[in-house]
VEXDREN-2710 file (C-alpha; in Angstrom, 1 decimal):
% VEXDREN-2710
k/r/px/py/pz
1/UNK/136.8/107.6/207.5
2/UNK/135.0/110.9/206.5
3/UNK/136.1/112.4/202.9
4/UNK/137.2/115.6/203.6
5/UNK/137.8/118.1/200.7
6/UNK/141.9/117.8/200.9
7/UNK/140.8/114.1/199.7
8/UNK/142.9/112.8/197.0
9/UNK/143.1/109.1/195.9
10/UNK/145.6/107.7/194.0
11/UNK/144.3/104.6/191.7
12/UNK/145.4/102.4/188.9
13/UNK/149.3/103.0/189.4
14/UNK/152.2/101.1/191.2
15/UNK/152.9/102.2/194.7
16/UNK/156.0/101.9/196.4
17/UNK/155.5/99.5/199.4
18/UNK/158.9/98.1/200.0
19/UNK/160.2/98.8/203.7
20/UNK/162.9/96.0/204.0
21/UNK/166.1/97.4/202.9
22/UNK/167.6/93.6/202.1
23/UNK/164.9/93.0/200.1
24/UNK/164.9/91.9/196.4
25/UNK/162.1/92.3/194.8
26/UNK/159.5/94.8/195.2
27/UNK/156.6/95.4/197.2
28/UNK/154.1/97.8/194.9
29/UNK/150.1/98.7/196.2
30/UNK/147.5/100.3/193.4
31/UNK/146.1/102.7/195.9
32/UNK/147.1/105.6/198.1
33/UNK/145.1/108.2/200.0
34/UNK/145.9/111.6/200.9
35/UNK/144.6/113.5/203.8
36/UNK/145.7/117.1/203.3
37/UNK/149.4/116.9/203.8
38/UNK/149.5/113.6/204.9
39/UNK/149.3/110.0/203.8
40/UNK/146.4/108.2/205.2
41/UNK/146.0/105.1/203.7
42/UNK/148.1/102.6/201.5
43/UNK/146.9/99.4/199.4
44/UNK/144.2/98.2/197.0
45/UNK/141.5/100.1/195.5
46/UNK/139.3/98.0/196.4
47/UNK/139.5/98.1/200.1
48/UNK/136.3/99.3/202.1
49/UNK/137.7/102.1/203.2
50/UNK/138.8/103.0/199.6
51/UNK/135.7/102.2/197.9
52/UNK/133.7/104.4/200.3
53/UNK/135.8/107.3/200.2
54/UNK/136.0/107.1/196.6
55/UNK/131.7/106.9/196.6
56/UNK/131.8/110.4/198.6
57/UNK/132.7/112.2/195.4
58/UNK/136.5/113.1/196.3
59/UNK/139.0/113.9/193.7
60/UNK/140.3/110.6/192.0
61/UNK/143.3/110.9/190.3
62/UNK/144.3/108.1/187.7
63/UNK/148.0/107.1/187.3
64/UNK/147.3/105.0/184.2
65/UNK/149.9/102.6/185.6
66/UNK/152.9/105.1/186.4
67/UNK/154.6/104.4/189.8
68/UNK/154.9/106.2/193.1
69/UNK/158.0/106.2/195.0
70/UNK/159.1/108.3/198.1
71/UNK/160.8/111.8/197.2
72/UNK/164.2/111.3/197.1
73/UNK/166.3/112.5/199.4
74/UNK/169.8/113.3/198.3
75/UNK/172.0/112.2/201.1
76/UNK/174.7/114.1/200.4
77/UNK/174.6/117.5/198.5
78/UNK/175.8/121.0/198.7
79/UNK/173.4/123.2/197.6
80/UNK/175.0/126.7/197.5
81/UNK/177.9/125.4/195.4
82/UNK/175.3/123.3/193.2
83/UNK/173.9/126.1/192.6
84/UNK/176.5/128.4/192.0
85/UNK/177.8/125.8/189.9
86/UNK/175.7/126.3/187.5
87/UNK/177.0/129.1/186.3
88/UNK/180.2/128.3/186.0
89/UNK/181.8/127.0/182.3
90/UNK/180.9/122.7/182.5
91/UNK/184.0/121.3/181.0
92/UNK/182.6/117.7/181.8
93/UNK/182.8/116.3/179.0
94/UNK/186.6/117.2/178.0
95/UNK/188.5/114.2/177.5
96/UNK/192.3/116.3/176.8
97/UNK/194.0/119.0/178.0
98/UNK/193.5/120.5/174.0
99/UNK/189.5/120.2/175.0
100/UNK/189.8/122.0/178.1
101/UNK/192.4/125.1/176.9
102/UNK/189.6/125.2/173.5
103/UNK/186.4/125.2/176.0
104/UNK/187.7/127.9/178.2
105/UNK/189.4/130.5/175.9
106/UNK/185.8/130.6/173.4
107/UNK/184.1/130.8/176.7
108/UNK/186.7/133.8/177.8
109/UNK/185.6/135.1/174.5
110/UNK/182.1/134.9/174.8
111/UNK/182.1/136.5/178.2
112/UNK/184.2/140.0/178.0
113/UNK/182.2/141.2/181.0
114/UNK/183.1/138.5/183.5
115/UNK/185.9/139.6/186.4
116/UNK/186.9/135.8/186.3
117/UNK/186.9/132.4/184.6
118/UNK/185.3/130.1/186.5
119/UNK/184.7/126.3/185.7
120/UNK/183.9/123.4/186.8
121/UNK/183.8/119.1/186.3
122/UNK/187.6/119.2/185.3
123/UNK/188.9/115.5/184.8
124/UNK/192.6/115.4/186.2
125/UNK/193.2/112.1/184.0
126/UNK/191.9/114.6/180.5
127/UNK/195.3/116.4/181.2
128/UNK/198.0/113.9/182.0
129/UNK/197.2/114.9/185.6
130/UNK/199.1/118.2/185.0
131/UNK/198.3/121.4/186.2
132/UNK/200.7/124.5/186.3
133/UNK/199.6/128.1/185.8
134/UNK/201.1/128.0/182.6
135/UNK/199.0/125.7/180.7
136/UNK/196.4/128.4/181.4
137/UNK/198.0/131.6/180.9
138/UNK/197.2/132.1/177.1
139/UNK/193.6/131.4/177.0
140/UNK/192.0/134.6/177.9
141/UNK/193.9/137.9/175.8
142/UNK/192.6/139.8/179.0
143/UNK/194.9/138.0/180.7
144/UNK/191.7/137.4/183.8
145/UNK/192.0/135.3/186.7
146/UNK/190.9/131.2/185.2
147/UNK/189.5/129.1/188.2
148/UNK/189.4/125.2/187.0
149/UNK/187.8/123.5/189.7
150/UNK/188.4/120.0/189.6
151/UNK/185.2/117.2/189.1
152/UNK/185.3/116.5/192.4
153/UNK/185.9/119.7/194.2
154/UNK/188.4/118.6/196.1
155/UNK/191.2/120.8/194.0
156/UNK/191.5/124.0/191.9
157/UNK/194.0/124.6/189.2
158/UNK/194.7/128.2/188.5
159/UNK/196.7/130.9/186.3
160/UNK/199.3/133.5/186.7
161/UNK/196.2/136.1/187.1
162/UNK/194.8/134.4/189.9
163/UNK/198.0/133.4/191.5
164/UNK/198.7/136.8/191.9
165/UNK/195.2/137.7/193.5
166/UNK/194.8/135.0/195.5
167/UNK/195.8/135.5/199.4
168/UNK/198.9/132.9/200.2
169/UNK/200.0/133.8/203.7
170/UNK/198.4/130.8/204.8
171/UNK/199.9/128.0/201.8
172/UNK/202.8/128.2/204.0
173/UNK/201.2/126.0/206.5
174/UNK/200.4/123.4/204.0
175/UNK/202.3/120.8/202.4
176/UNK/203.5/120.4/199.0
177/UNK/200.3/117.4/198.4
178/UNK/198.1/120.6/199.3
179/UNK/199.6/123.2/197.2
180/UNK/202.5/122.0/194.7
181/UNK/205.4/124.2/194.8
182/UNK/208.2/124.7/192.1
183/UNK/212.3/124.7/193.2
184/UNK/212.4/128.4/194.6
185/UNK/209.2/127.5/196.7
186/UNK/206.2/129.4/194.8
187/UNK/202.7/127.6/194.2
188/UNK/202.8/126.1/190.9
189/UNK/199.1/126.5/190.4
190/UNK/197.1/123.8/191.8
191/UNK/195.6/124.2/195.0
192/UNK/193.9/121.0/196.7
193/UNK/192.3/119.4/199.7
194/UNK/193.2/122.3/202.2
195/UNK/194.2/124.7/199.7
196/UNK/190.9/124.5/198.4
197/UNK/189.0/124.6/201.4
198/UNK/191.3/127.0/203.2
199/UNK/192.3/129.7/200.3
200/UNK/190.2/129.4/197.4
201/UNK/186.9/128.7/198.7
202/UNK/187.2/131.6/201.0
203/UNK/188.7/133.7/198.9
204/UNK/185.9/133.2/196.1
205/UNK/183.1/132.9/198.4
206/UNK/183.8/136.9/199.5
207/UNK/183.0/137.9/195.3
208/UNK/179.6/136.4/195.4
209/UNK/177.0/139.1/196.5
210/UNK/173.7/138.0/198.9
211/UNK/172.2/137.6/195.6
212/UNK/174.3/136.1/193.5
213/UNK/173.6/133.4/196.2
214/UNK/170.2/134.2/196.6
215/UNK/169.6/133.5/192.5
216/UNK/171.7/130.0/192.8
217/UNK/169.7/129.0/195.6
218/UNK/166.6/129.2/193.6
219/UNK/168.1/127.5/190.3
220/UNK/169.1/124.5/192.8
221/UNK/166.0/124.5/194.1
222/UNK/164.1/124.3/191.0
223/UNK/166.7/121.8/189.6
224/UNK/166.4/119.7/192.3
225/UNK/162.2/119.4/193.0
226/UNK/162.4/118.8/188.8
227/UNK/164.3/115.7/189.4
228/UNK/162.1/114.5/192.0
229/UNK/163.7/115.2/195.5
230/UNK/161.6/116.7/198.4
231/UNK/164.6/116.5/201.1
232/UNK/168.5/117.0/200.8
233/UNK/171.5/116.4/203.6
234/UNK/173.6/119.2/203.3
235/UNK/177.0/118.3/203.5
236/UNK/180.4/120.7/205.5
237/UNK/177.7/123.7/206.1
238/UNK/179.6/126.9/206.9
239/UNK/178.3/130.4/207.9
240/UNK/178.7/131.4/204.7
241/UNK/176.1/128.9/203.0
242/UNK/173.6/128.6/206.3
243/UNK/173.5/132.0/206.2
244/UNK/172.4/132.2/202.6
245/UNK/170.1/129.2/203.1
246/UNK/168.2/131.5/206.0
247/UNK/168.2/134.3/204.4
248/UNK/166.3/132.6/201.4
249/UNK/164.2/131.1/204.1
250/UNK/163.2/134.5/205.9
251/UNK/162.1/136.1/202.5
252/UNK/160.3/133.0/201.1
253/UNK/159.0/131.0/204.6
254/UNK/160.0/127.9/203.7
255/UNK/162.5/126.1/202.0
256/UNK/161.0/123.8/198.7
257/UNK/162.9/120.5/200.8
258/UNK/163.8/119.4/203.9
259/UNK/167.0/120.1/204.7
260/UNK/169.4/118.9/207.6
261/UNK/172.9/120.7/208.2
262/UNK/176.4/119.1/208.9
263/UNK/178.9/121.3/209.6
264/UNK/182.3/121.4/208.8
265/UNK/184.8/120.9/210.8
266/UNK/188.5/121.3/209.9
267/UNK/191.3/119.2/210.9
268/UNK/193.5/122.9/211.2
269/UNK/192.4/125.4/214.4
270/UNK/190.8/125.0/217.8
271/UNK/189.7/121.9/217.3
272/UNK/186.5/122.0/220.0
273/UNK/186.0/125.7/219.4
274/UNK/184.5/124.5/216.0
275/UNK/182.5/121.8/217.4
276/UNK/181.1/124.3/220.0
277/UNK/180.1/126.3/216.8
278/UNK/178.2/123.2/215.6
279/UNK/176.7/122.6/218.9
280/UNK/175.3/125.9/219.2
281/UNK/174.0/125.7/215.8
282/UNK/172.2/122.1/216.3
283/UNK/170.9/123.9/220.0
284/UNK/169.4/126.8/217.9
285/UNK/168.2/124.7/214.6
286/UNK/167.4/121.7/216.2
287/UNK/165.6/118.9/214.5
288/UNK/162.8/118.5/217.2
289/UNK/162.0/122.1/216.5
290/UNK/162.4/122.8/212.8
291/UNK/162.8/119.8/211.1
292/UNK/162.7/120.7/207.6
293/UNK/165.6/123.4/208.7
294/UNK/168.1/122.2/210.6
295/UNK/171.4/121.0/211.9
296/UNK/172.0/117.8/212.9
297/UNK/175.9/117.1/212.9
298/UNK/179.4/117.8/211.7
299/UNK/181.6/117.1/209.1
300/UNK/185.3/115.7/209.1
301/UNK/186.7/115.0/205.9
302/UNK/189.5/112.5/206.7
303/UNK/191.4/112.2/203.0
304/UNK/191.1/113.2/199.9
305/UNK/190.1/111.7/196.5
306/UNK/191.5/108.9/194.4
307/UNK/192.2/110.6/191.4
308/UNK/194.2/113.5/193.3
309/UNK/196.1/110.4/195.2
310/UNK/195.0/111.8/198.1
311/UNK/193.2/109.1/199.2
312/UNK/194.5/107.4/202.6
313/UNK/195.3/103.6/200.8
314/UNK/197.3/101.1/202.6
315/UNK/199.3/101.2/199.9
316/UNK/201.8/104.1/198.3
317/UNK/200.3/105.5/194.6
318/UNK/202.3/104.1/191.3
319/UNK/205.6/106.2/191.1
320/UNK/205.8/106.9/195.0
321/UNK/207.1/105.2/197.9
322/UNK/205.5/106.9/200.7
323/UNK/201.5/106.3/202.0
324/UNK/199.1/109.4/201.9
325/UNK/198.4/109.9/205.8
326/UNK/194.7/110.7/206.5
327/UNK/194.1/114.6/207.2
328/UNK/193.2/114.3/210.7
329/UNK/195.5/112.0/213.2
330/UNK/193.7/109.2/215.3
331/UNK/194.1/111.9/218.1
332/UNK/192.6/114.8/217.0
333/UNK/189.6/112.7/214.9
334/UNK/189.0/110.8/218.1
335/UNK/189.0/114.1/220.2
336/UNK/186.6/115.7/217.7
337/UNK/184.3/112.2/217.2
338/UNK/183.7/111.6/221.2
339/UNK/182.8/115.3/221.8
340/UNK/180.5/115.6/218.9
341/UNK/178.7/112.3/220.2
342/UNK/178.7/113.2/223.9
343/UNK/176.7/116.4/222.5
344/UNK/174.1/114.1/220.4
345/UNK/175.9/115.5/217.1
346/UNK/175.8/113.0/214.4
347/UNK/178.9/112.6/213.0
348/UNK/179.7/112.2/209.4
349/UNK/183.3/111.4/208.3
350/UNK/184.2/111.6/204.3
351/UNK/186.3/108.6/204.1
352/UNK/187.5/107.0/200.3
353/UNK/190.4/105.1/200.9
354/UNK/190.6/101.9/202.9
355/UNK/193.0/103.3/205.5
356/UNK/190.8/106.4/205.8
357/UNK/187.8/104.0/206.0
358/UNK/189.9/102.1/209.4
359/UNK/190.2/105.1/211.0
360/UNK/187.2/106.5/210.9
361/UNK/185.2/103.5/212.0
362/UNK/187.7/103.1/215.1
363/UNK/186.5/107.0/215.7
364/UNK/183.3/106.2/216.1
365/UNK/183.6/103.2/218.1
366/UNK/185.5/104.2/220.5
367/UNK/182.7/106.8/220.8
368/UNK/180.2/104.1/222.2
369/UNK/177.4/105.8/221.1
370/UNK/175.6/103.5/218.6
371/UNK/172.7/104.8/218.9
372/UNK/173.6/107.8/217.2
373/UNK/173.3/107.0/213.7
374/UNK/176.7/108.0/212.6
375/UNK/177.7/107.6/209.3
376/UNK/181.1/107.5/206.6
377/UNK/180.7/109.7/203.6
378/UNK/182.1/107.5/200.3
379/UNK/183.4/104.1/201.3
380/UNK/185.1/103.7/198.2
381/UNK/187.3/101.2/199.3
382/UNK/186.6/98.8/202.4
383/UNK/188.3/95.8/203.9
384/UNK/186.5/92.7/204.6
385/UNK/186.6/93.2/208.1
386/UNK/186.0/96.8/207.9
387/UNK/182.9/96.4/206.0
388/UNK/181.4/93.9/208.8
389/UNK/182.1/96.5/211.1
390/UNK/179.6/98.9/209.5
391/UNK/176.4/97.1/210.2
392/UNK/177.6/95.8/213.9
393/UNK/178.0/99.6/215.1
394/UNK/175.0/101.2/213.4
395/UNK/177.3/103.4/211.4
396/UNK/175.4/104.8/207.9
397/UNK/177.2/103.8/204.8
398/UNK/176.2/107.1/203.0
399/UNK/177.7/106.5/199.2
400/UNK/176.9/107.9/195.6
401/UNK/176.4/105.7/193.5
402/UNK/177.5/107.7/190.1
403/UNK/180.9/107.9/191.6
404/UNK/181.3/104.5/190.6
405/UNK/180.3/105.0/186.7
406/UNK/183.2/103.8/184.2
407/UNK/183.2/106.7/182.5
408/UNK/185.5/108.7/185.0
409/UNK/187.2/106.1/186.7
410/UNK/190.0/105.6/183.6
411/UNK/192.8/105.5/185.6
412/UNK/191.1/104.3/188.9
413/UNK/192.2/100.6/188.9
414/UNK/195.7/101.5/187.4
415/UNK/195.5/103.9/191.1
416/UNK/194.6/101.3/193.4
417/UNK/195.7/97.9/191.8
418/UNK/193.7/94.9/191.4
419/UNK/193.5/93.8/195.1
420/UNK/192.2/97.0/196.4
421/UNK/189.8/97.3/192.8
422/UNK/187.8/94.2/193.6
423/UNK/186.9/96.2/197.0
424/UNK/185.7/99.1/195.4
425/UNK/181.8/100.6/196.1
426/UNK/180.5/97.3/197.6
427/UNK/177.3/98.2/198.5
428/UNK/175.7/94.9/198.2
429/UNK/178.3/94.0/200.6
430/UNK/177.2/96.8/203.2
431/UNK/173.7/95.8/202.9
432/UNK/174.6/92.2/203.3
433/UNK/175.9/93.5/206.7
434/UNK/173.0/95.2/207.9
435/UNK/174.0/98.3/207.0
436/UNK/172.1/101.1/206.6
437/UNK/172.4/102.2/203.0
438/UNK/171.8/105.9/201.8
439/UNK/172.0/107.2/198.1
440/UNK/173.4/110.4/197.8
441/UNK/174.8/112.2/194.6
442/UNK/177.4/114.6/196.2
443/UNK/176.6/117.3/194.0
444/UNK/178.0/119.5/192.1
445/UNK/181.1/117.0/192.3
446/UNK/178.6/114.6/190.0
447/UNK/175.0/115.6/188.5
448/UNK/172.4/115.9/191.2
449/UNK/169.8/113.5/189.1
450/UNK/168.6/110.3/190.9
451/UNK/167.6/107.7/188.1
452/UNK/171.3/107.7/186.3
453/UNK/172.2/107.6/190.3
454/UNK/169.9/104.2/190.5
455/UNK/171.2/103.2/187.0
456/UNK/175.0/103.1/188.4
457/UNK/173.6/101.1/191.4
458/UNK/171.7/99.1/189.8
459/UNK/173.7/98.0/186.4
460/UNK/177.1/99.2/187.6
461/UNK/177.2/100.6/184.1
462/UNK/177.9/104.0/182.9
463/UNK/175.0/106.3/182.8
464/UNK/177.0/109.3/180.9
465/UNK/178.2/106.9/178.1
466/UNK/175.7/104.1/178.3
467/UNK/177.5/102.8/175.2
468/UNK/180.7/101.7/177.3
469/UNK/180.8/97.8/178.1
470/UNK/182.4/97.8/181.7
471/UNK/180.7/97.8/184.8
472/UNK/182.5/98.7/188.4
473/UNK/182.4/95.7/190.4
474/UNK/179.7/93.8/189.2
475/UNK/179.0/91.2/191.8
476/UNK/178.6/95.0/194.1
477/UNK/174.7/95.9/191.9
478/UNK/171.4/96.1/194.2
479/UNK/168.1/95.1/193.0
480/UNK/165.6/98.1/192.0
481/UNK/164.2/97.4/195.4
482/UNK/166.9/97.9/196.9
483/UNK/168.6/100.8/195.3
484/UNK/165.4/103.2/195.7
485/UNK/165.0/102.6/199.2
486/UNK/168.6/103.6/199.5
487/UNK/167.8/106.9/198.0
488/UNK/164.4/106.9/200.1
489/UNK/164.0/105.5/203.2
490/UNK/167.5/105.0/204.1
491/UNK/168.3/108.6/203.2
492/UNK/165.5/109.7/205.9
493/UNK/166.4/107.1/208.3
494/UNK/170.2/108.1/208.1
495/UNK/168.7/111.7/209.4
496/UNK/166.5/110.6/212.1
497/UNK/163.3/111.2/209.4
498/UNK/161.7/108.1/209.1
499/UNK/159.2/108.8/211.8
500/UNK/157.7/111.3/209.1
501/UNK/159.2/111.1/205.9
502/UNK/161.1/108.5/203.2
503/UNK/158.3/105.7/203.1
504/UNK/154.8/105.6/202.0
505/UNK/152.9/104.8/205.2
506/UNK/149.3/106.2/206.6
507/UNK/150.5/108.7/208.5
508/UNK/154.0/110.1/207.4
509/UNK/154.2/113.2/205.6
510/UNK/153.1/113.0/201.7
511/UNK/156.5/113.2/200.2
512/UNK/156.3/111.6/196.8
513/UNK/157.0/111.3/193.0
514/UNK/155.1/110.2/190.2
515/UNK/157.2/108.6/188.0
516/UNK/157.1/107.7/183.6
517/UNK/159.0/104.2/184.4
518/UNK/159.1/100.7/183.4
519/UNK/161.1/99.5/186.6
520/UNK/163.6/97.8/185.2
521/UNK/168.0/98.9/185.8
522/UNK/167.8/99.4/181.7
523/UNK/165.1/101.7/181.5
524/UNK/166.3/104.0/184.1
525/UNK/167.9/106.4/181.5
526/UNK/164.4/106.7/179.8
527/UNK/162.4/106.6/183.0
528/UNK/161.1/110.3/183.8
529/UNK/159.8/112.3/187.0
530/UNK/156.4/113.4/186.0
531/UNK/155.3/115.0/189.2
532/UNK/157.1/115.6/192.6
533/UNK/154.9/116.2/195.7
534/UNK/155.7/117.9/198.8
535/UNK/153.4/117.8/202.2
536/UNK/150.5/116.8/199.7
537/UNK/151.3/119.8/197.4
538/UNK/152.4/119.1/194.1
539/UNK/155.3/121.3/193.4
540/UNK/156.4/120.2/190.2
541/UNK/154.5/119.5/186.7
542/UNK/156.7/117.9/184.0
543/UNK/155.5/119.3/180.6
544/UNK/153.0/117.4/178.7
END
């Protein structure tokens, strides 16, 4: 091999080597090459080939035993709300409803300028699981519209103010699990599942400007390369956040990751109108063409969330008698499923509960297309049977791991019952099925960082309150091996990427991360990204 000046060899560090997913333990090198912006050469320092590339004077760089990994690819984001997010009032860490009313009305204070309240990471258990316009109404003495958007986005509690701006015509189509209503028939101020998607989301999306979106596109962007990713799955794309993603990608000519495109499709509508949308889209972004950029499926979400009870269980909730039905009917998911795979769409299907789980997984197979790397958003809860059934028809279990920290499941196994608790995020179990496992963090619904996302994996533990005793399902934990390929290679493979990215092999893209870490589940919390590297470029310094 001729040194070439784009030379760069990595020595004295730990290199990620593992490529079995199943496997235990890990598989490290001391020594990788780089050829411009690719990977040429992984293993010992002392190879030949090393040694004489090293003797022709190239840069060596000395990682004084810190560890390469892959860049992380978050298999499951949303990057226009992440980033738009992050400018909303984080009441995360309120634990009662006396926390949330004293977090928003000094923040309505501190902000006299702002048109609206808007907030974000609201706990339904903090507040009883109460959420009428009422409770709000006194908290801003300029009586603005208050947006609460739950933790995990799948509901929005509101005031009076906003009640009054927001455009009902269409609440009438949904039920009273959708948008509560009081005896003479009026939303009561919580909107979820399709009053989120199909009123307020809408509705709010019109009061951003191009560069309101523009500006949270960059602040995700620099969040996201600081904690180490180089690609992202972007989950239920719409016009309205493709459109922005472009329009950053026109002015700047690239994107800082790889990013591949779902898109939504609603179980309300023309039905194959909306996967003719997607179609066209994966036609005119395809991932043969513009692989960093691009759309590669659609997006059914199929229930809801366990802490809305909106989860499809086969079970009722405590206090109710009847089962929450999943959002799209076997017909119409089956419908959307075979055309999507008939047009080499992958199909992704948010699925929590175990009756939700079922149905997608029959979807797909009746599908027949194995081959086409389909995959169930969440898993939360999975039959026995259900969970073989994964592996046998190549189906993607894509899961996020901090989902499953203690912290904000207080009320989970009160929810679901003991039965249906011993079930819940078993991961090891997908593995042990041949599964393809990818990490994703489902951001903003959770943070967007990777190593508390390894630390739930791995320990089952809670990463926000590390002080907290219980871990989720024990007997569920991967191995460090395991876990990072997850959020590696399995994130890539679950896109069709591996041929280029999510492993460090001669050849593939250099995608990587330099990491502060002892490699242990414990140390996670105090394990850093020192660098991140993207197509041999390093894009990201941490501060010395």
């Amino acid at each position: 091999m001729i040194a070439m000046a784009s030379t760069r060899v990595f020595v004295n560090g730990r290199i990620f080597a593992s490529v079995d997913a199943q496997k235990e333990t890990t598989d490290f090198a001391d020594c990788m090459v780089l050829e411009g912006d690719k990977i040429s050469h992984v293993g010992s320092k002392h190879d030949d080939l090393v040694q004489e590339i090293i003797q022709s004077g190239v840069g060596v760089i000395d990682l004084e035993n810190r560890v390469i990994i892959p860049g992380f690819i978050d298999a499951h984001t949303h990057l226009l709300f992440f980033g738009l997010s992050l400018r909303k009032l984080d009441l995360t860490n309120c634990s009662s409803l006396e926390q949330v009313k004293s977090a928003i009305s000094s923040y309505a204070r501190e902000h006299p300028e702002m048109p609206r309240i808007l907030c974000r990471g609201w706990h339904q258990p903090s507040t009883g699981r109460l959420a009428l316009a009422a409770m709000l109404d006194e908290l801003d003495p300029q009586q603005r519209p208050i947006y609460v958007e739950a933790l995990d986005l799948h509901s929005t509690w509101v005031n009076t103010a906003a009640l009054r701006e927001l455009p009902l015509d269409h609440a009438k189509d949904l039920d009273n699990h959708q948008v509560p209503r009081d005896e003479g028939g009026d939303p009561t101020g919580l909107f979820a599942e399709g009053g989120q998607t199909d009123i307020v989301w809408p509705y709010l999306n019109e009061k951003y400007t191009e560069e309101d979106k523009q500006a949270a596109l960059q602040e995700a962007f620099n969040a996201y390369t600081a904690a180490g990713y180089t690609g992202a799955i972007d989950m239920a794309m719409d016009d309205n956040a493709w459109d922005a993603l472009r329009l950053y990608r026109e002015r700047n000519g690239a994107l800082p990751l790889h990013v591949a495109a779902h898109w939504l499709v609603r179980p309300a509508g023309d039905l194959e109108a909306q996967v003719d949308v997607a179609i066209s889209q994966n036609k005119q972004w395809h991932p043969s063409s513009t692989p960093d950029f691009c759309v590669v499926g659609i997006k059914l979400i199929c229930d809801g969330v366990v802490d809305g009870c909106t989860a499809a269980l086969t079970q009722p909730y405590p206090g109710n008698t009847n089962l929450i039905d999943p959002l799209f009917t076997k017909g119409q998911m089956e419908l959307v499923v075979k055309k999507s795979a008939q047009a080499d769409l992958q199909v992704a299907i948010h699925a929590i509960g175990n009756t939700a789980v079922k149905q997608a997984i029959d979807s797909i197979a009746q599908a027949n297309t194995p081959a086409g790397r389909h995959r169930i958003e969440h898993l939360e809860i999975t039959s026995e049977e259900d969970a073989k059934r994964l592996g046998a028809l190549g189906i993607t279990a894509s899961v996020q791991p901090v989902h499953s920290d203690p912290a904000i499941l207080v009320d989970y196994q009160k929810l679901i019952g003991p039965h249906l608790w011993d079930r819940a995020f078993a991961y090891k179990e997908f593995l042990d099925h041949h599964t393809c496992v990818a990490f994703g963090t489902d951001a903003p619904t959770a943070r967007h960082l990777p190593l508390p996302n390894l630390y739930n994996a791995t320990t089952r533990r809670s990463a926000t309150q590390p002080q907290m005793t219980e871990r989720t399902t024990p007997h569920q934990a991967l191995t460090m091996s395991q876990a990072f390929h997850a959020a590696t290679a399995g994130a890539a493979y679950s896109r069709f990427a591996e041929t280029w990215t999510g492993t460090l092999k001669a050849g593939l893209r250099a995608d990587f991360v330099v990491l502060e870490s002892k490699w242990t589940p414990e140390s996670l919390l105090d394990d850093s990204v020192a660098e991140t590297w993207s197509k041999g470029k390093k894009v990201y310094q941490a501060a010395q």
